[in-house]
Every structure is written in structure tokens, then in C-alpha cells.
C-alpha positions in Angstrom: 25.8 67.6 41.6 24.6 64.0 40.6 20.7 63.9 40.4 18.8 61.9 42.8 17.3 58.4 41.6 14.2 59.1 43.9 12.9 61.3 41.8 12.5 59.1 39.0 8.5 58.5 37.8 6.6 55.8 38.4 4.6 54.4 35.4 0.9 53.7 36.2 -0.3 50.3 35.6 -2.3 51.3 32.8 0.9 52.8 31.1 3.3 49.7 32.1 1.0 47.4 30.3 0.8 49.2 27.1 4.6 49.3 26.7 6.4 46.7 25.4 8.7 44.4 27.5 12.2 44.3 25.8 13.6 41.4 27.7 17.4 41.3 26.4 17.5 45.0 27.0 16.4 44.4 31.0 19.2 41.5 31.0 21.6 43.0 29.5 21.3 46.1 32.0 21.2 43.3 35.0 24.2 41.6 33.8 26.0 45.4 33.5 24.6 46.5 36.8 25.9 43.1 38.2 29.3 43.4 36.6 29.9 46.9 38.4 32.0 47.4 41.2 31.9 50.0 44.0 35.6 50.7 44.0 35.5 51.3 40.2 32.1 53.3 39.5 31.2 56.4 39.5 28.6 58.1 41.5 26.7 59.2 38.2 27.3 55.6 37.1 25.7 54.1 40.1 22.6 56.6 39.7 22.4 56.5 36.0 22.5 52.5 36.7 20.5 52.1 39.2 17.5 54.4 37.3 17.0 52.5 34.3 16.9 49.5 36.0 13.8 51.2 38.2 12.3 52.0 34.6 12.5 48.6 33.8 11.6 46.9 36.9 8.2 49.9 37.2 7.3 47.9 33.5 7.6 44.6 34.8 5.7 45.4 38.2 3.1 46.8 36.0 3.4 43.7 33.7 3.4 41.5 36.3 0.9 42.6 38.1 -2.5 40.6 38.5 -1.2 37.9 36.4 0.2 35.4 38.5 -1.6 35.0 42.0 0.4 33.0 43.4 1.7 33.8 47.1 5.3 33.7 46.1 4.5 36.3 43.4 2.4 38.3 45.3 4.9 38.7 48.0 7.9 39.4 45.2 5.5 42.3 43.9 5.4 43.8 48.1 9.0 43.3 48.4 9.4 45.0 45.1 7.0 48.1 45.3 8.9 48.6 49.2 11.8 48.8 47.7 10.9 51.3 45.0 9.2 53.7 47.5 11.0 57.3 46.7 11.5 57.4 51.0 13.9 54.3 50.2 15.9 55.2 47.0 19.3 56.8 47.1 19.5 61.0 47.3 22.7 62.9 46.6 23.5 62.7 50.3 23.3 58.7 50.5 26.4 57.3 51.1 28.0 55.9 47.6 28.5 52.1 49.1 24.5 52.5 49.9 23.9 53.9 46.7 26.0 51.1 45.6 23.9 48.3 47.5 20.5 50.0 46.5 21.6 49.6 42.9 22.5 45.4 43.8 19.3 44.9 45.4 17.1 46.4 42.5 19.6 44.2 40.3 17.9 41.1 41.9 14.6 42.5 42.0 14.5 43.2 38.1 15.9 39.9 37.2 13.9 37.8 39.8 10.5 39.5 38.4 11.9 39.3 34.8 12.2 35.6 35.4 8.3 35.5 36.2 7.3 37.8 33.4 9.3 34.8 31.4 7.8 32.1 32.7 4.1 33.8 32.9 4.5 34.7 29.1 6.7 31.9 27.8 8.7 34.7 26.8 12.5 33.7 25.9 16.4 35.9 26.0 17.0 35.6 22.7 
């Protein structure tokens, strides 16, 4: 039985701003999460995917949060925290090609907001 990626937690705001942003680690999973196909992944590797990158993009939402104002930012942040609602994420049920779109969507998500926590911070990939 794979596990569901809508239970995964949800760091507070408080909590996301006191970890550290590791921003090759959040590209690198991108780039990997991009380079995966349906027709060669696994379930698990779709889920197990498609959960760290909700870790990472919870950090950057918490990050990002309150920093830039600007409209364009503030409606990323909506889209974002829509799309992480548990109601929305994949169960064991979902089918895998939805599981498999989910997992491309939060793909864009995490490196769209990365790219603002960049730009914000001045913060380069090494």
C-alpha cells in the first residue's frame, strides 16, 4: 500500500522561517521531479517525489511569506497554499497519471517560488 502524500505536515510559519533554505537541494529535486516520466515511475516514486517537494515548497511559502507584497507574489502564494490543501493532494486511490500531474504542478510551484525567494534574498544555485 503506497502512503498518501495528503497526509504530509504542514510547517507553521514560525517553523519555516527558522529553517534554513537549501536552494541547490530544492533544484536539484525540481530538475529530478521534472526529469520523471509517468510511463517509467513508480507509484511510490511519484509519492515519495511529489512529498519532499511539498516539504520544500511549505519552507519557501513560509519564507516567502510577508516579504514581497507585490500582487504577483501574493497571488503565487494563493495559487500555492490552494494547491497544497490536503482535499487537493493525491490519496492511494488517485489515479497514477493524476498523481503524476499533481507531482508536475507542485514541480512549477516550488521552482516558480524558489525563483522569488532568489530574487527577494539575492540568494544564488551554486
Amino acid at each position: 500500500m503506497v502512503a498518501s502524500v495528503a497526509d504530509e505536515r504542514v510547517n507553521t510559519g514560525a517553523e519555516a522561517r527558522s529553517l534554513p533554505i537549501d536552494v541547490e537541494t530544492i533544484a536539484e529535486t525540481v530538475d529530478m521531479a521534472w526529469g520523471m516520466t509517468l510511463s517509467t515511475s513508480t507509484r511510490k516514486e511519484i509519492y515519495d517525489r511529489t512529498a519532499e517537494l511539498i516539504g520544500h515548497l511549505n519552507l519557501l511559502v513560509g519564507r516567502c511569506r510577508g516579504e514581497d507584497e507585490s500582487r504577483e507574489s501574493l497571488r503565487l502564494l494563493c495559487a500555492v497554499e490552494r494547491h497544497l490543501v490536503a482535499a487537493n493532494r493525491p490519496t492511494a486511490r488517485t489515479q497514477a497519471h493524476d498523481a503524476y500531474n499533481y507531482l508536475r504542478d507542485t514541480a512549477i510551484f516550488t521552482s516558480t517560488l524558489l525563483g522569488t525567494y532568489q530574487k527577494v534574498h539575492g540568494v544564488k544555485e551554486e
